[in-house]
N, C-alpha and C positions, 0 to 999 in steps of 0.2 A: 536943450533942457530935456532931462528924462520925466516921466509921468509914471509912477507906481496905480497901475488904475485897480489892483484891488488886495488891500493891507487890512486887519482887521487891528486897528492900532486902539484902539480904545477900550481892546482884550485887556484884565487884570494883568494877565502877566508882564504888561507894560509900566504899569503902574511905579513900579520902581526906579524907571532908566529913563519916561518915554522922550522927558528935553533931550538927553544924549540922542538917543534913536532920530529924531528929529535933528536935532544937529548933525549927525553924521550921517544923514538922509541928501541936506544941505552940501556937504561937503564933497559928497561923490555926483553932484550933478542932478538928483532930484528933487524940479521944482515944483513939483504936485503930487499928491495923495487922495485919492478915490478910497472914503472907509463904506465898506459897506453892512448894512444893520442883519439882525437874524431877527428882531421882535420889534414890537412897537415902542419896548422902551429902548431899546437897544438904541435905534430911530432917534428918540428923541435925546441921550444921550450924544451921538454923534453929530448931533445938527449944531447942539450945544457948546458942543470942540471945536467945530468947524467955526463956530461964530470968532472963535478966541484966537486960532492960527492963520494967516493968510494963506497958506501953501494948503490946505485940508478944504477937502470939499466930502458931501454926506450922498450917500444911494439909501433908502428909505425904504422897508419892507419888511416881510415876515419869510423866513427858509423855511422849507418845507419839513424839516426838524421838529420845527417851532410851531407847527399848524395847533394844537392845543391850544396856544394863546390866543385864537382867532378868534372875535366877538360880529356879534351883527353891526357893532360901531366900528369896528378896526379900519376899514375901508375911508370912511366919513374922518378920523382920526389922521389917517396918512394923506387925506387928502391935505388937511389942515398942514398940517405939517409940513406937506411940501412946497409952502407958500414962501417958506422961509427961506432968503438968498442963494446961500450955496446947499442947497439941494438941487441935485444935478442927474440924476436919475432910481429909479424904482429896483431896489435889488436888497441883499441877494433872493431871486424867487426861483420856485422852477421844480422839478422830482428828482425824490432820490429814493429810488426803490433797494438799493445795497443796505441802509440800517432803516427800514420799515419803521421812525417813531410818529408816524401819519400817516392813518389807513389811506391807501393810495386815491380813493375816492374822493376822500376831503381832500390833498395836497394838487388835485388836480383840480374841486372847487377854487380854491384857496390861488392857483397861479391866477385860472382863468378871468378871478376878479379884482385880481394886482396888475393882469394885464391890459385890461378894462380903463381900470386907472390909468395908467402910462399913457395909451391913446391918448383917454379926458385931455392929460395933463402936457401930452408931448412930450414926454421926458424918458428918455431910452432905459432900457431895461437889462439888467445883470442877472446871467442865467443859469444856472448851479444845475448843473444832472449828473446822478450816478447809478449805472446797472448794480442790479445785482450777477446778471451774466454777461459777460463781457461778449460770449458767444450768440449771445439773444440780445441785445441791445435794447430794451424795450422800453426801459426810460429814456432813452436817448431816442426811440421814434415816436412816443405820444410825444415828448417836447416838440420836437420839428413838425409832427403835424399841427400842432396846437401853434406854434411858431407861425405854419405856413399861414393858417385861415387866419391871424391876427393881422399879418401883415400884407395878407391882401384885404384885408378892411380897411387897412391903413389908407392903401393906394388907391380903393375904391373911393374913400370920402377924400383924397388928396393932400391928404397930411405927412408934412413936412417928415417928420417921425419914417414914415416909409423908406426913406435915403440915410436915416440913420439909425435903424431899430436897437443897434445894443451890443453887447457881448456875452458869448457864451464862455462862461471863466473856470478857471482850470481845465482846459479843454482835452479831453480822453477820450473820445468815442470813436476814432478813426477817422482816415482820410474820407470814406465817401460821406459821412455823416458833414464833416468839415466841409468839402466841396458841396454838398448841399446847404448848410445853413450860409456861409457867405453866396450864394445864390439868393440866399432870401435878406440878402445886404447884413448878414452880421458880421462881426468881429471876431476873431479867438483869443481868448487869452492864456497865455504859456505861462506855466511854475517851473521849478523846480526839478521836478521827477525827469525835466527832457531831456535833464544831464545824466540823468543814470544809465548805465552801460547795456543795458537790457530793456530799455524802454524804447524796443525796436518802432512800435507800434505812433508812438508817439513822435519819435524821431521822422517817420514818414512825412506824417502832419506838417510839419515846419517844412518841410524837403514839397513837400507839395501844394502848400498855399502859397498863394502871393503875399512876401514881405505886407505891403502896408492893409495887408487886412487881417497882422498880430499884432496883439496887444501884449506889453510886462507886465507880470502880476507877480507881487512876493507872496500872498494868500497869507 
């Protein structure tokens, strides 16, 4: 059985086909779908779908896009919310400093207390980061540091969560970024782009992780 672990199927643009998609989902061998939220309604939207399909499972959170919508209840709201069955981890969260629409200050509030959450909750976390220089990497090293001190809290208090903290999805940041976060037990999750003939960089990544710590992602 294959696992799509991150489809944003609950995008309008689906709206018109998404039983086919689903059924031709079914057809080629996948029997799971990981959607994951950008907002709180988004959230509450997918947890919704998920109740309706057996193969759809919900990741619950706010993107760092989306930090404007963040309230002093939002935290309190997702925690509620992920009481609900198939919610199965906290995403998509994380920095993207390449389109700045969240001063970088808040978007790093904003992980640190969806990361918080996940601990509470044990429920692993989906990681979304993008540079704005590919040569400076600099969302991709506050994430990992913010990554590492999370996940040695984990281990300090001895929570399960530590042996399985998450995936970092659509993964671009290069091989040592890669080799360092699965050190810190995460996942990669590979798109699309690997197939391009020029996505030397990325091509490495696959060439140099070990198979079972990638993940499929149609994004």
């Amino acid at each position: 059985m294959l696992v799509d672990t991150h489809c944003h199927l609950n995008f309008d643009s689906f709206d018109a086909d998404r039983p086919q998609v689903l059924e031709s989902a079914k057809v080629a061998g996948v029997g799971r779908i990981l959607i994951p939220a950008i907002d709180l309604q988004t959230s509450q939207e997918i947890v919704d779908m998920a109740q309706t399909v057996p193969e759809l499972y919900a990741a619950i959170g706010v993107h760092p896009h989306d930090g404007a919508s963040w309230r002093k209840e939002t935290r309190a709201s997702l925690r509620e919310l992920a009481q609900m069955p198939k919610v199965v981890a906290i995403g998509e969260i994380g920095l993207d400093y390449y389109r700045v629409l969240t001063p970088i200050p808040q978007q790093q509030h904003i992980f640190a207390q969806q990361l918080e959450l996940a601990a509470e909750l044990e429920l692993p976390v989906v990681i979304h980061i993008r540079d704005a220089n590919r040569q400076q990497p600099q969302a991709t090293a506050d994430t990992l540091r913010m990554l590492a001190d999370w996940t040695a809290d984990l281990r300090k208090a001895g929570s399960p969560l530590a042996e399985r903290p998450g995936v970092l999805h659509s993964f671009s940041s290069g091989l040592a970024a890669g080799l360092e976060a699965i050190q810190l037990g995460f996942m990669l999750g590979i798109t699309g782009p690997v197939t391009y003939k020029k996505a030397f960089d990325l091509q490495e990544v696959v060439l140099g992780i070990p198979l079972q710590r990638l993940l499929l992602e149609t994004d």
